[in-house]
DRENLUM-709179 format. One line per field, with one value per residue (C-alpha): x, y, z. Coordinates in steps of 0.02 Angstrom, whole numbers. Example, Ala and Ser with C-alpha at 12.3 -4.5 7.8 and 13.67 -1.06 7.14 Angstrom:
2
x = 615|684
y = -225|-53
z = 390|357
END
This chain:
401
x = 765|836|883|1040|1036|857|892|1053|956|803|950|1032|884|825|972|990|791|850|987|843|721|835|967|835|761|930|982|791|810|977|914|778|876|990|835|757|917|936|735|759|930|841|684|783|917|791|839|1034|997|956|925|891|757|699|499|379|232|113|55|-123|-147|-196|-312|-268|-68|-103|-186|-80|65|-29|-38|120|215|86|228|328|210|231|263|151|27|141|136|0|57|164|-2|53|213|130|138|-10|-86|-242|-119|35|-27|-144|0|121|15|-7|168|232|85|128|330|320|190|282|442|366|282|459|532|374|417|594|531|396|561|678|557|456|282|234|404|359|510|550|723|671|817|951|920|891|1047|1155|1291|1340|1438|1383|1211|1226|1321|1168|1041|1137|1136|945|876|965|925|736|721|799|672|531|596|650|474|383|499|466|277|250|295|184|35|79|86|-105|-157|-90|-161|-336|-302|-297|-108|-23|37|192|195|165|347|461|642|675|833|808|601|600|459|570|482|363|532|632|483|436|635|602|436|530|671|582|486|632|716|565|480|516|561|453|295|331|321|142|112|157|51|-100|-109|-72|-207|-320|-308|-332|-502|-541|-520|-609|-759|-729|-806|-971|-970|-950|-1059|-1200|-1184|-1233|-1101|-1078|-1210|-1165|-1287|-1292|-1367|-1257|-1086|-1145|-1189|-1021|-937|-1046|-962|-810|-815|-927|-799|-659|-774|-822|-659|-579|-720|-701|-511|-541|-708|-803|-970|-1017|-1185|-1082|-989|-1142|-1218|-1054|-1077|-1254|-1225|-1095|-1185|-1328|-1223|-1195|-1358|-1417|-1313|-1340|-1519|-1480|-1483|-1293|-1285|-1263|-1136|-956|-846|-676|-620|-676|-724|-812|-928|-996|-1018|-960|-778|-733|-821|-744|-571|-618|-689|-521|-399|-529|-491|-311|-293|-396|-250|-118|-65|-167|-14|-15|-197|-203|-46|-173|-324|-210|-143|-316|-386|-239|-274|-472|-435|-312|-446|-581|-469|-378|-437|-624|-625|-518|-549|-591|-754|-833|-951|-939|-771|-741|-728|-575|-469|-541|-476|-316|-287|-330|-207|-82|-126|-116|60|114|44|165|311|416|413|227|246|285|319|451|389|362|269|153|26|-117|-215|-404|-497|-644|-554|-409|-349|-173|-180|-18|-37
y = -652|-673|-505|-507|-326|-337|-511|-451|-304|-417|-503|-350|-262|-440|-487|-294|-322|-473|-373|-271|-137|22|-49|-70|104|179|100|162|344|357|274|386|554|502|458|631|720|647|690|862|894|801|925|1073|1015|1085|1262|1240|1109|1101|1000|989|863|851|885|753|753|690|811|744|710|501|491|301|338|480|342|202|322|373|180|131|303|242|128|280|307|110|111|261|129|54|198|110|-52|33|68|-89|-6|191|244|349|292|389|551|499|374|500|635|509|456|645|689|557|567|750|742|613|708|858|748|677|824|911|759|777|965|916|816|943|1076|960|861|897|868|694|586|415|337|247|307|501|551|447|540|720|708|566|681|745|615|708|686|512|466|544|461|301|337|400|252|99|215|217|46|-23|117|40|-146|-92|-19|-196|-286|-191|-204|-368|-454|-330|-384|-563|-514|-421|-592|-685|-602|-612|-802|-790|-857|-980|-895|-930|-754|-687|-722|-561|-605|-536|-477|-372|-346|-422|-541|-644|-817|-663|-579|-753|-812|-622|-648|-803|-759|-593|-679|-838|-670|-553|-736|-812|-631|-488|-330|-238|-379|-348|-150|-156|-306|-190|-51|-151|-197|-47|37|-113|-106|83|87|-71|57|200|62|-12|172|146|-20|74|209|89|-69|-106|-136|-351|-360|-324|-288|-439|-300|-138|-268|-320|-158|-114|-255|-210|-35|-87|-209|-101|56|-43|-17|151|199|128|163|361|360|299|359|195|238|26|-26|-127|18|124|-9|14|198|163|51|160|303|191|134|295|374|209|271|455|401|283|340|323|238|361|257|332|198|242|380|528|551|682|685|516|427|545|574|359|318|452|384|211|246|347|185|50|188|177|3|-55|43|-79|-209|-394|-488|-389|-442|-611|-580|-510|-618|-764|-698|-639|-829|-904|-783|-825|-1014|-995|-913|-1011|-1156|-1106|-918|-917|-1065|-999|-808|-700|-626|-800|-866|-1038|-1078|-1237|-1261|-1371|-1237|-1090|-1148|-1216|-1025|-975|-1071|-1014|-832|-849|-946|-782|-640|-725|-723|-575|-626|-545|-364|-285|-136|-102|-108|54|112|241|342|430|536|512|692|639|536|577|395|364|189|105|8
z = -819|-643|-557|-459|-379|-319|-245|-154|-112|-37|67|102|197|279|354|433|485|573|661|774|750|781|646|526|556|533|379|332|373|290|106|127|126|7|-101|-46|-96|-263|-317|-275|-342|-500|-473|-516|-638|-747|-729|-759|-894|-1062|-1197|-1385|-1426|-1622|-1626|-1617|-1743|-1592|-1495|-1434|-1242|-1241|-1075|-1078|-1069|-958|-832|-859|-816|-667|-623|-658|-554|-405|-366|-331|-175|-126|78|99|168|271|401|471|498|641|725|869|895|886|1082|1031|865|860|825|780|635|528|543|477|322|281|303|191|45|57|23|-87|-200|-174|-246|-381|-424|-449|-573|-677|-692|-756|-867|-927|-953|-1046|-1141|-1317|-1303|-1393|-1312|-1279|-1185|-1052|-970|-1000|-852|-949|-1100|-1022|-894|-978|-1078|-905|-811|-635|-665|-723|-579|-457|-571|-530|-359|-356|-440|-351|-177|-234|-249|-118|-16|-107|-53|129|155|95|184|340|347|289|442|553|437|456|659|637|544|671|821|735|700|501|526|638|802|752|659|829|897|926|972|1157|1122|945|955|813|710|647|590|481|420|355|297|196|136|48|-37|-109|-147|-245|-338|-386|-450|-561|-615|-725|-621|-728|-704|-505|-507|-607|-476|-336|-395|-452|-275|-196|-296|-256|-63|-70|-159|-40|121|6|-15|171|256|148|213|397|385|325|405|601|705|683|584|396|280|132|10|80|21|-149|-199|-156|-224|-395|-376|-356|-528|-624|-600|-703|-865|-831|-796|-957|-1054|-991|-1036|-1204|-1248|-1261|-1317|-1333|-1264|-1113|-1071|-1058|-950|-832|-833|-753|-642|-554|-549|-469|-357|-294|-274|-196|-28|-35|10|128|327|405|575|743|830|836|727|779|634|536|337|271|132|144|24|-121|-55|-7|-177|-283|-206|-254|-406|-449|-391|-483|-688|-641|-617|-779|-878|-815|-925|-946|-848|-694|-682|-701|-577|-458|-490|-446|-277|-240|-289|-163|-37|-16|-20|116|216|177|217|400|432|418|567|676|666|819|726|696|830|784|813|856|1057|1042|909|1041|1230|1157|1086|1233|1335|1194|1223|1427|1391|1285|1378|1555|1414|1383|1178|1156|1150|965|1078|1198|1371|1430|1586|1514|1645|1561|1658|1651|1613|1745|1864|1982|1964|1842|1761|1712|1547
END
């Protein structure tokens, strides 16, 4: 079932990518009012709006399609995470990133939050469809015309965001030698990555051709939901591990948490009382109390949590219920990306990475000569070059970076 809008839409956004930075941000900023504009014009139809649904015998409230429509709206949200793969480009990231990741999380929630109150108006307790806006809004040609507008907007924001981060995480691979250097070229005259960006293009367009739109959005937010509870889990790791020096025992227990909170959180939703299930249940709870009385280390790791380790593993333990509600193809889906991914690594990453020691001598003074060979061309920088003086608290000195 080949897709001919999202495929011209994949195009679309990479040829304007490939066109420079500001052009891309632009065409960005302007889907995303329009997108903005349409959810709230669609959060209070609801008042002016009304209409007659027959009454549906089911009334209960199904924890399992309560979480699998929490999984499956996650892909609403897709991009939020992308905020920080701007961090290279951030003139100061320390501020400027956290306060973007806020910002966004909070208008998006407070947009979705405003559709699911529409919905909550118009519709009878116990509905079970798909296209609920179609069938609230579609006798009024305005409102079908917006909903037209709203949806193809929406996903093209969704596709524009993916398509803007990839390459920077292909650049962050790069510089760390999981990838080629060849991801690390930026075009002088458009600052812009674009061996990462053609090569992002056809991967997305191969996918929207040979898979189901609908198998790619549960992809999507499978592995959205995935990579958050992996940062949740990653400031355990942190807090508790020394500083190059990972604890073997510290990781499994993690990685235990992290597979053991799939059965509890299905068997929660659905009120699985089966020995197995019961097993899960104490296995994550173990998990848990096995770090609460475990010291923290002193030394300052870069970022603030609080409520370690209750707050990262609640947050993991929250992403790890959702996901297990998703259907059986978007996790094979997964499990075979995730197979690829750690043979690809194993294969050229794990040899040639910055963080191991026993890098070949060869692979590490050719980089090197690579890196001096970039850092005397003007192709390096993600950024543009600025001249930026900071002012040192204890010294009188002003250093130009």
């Amino acid at each position: 079932q080949i897709s001919i809008i999202g495929t011209f839409i994949v195009l679309f956004f990479s040829i304007i990518m490939l066109c420079g930075v500001k052009e891309s941000a632009t065409v960005n900023n302007i889907i995303a009012i329009i997108n903005c504009t349409v959810l709230i014009i669609i959060s209070i139809a609801a008042f002016f709006f009304r209409v007659d649904f027959p009454v549906y015998a089911d009334r209960s409230i199904d924890g399992h399609k309560l979480l699998q429509g929490m999984g499956l709206a996650f892909f609403a949200y897709g991009g939020y995470e992308g905020t920080a793969c701007f961090t290279e480009e951030a003139i100061n990231p320390e501020r400027d990133i956290p306060f973007g990741l806020v910002v966004v999380v909070t208008v998006a929630t407070a947009l979705n939050t405003g559709v699911a109150n529409t919905a909550a108006h118009m519709l009878p307790i116990g509905y079970n469809g798909n296209d609920f806006l179609l069938e609230c809004f579609g006798k009024y040609p305005i409102m079908r015309a917006i909903l037209g507008i709203g949806s193809t907007a929406g996903l093209a924001a969704s596709v524009s965001a993916n398509l803007m981060c990839q390459p920077r995480v292909f650049y962050a691979m790069a510089n760390d030698r999981l990838l080629p250097k060849r991801f690390m070229k930026v075009n002088v005259k458009t600052s812009v990555l674009e061996f990462s960006v053609i090569i992002t293009m056809v991967i997305a367009v191969l996918l929207t051709l040979l898979l189901k739109v609908e198998f790619i959005g549960n992809l999507v937010s499978l592995g959205s939901l995935m990579i958050t509870a992996l940062v949740c889990i990653g400031i355990v790791m942190d807090r508790y591990n020394e500083p190059l020096n990972a604890s073997i025992f510290n990781n499994t227990v993690c990685a235990i948490f992290l597979i053991s909170s799939v059965g509890t959180g299905y068997g929660i939703v659905n009120f699985k009382q089966d020995w197995y299930f019961l097993i899960s249940y104490d296995i994550t709870l173990f998990s848990v109390v096995i770090f609460l009385f475990k010291p923290q280390i002193t030394i300052p790791i870069g970022y603030k949590c609080p409520w370690v380790p209750i707050m990262p593993m609640l947050g993991a333990f929250i992403m790890m219920a959702i996901s297990s509600t998703l259907s059986y193809e978007s996790w094979v889906g997964y499990l075979i990306y995730l197979v690829l991914g750690v043979v690809f690594y194993f294969l050229y990453g794990f040899f040639r990475s910055k963080l191991n020691p026993n890098r070949a001598p060869s692979i590490e003074s050719s980089e090197c000569r690579a890196d001096d060979r970039e850092l005397d061309s003007p192709i390096s920088p993600l950024r543009e070059e600025k001249k930026v003086s900071i002012e040192m608290k204890d010294k009188s000195k002003q250093y130009l970076i």
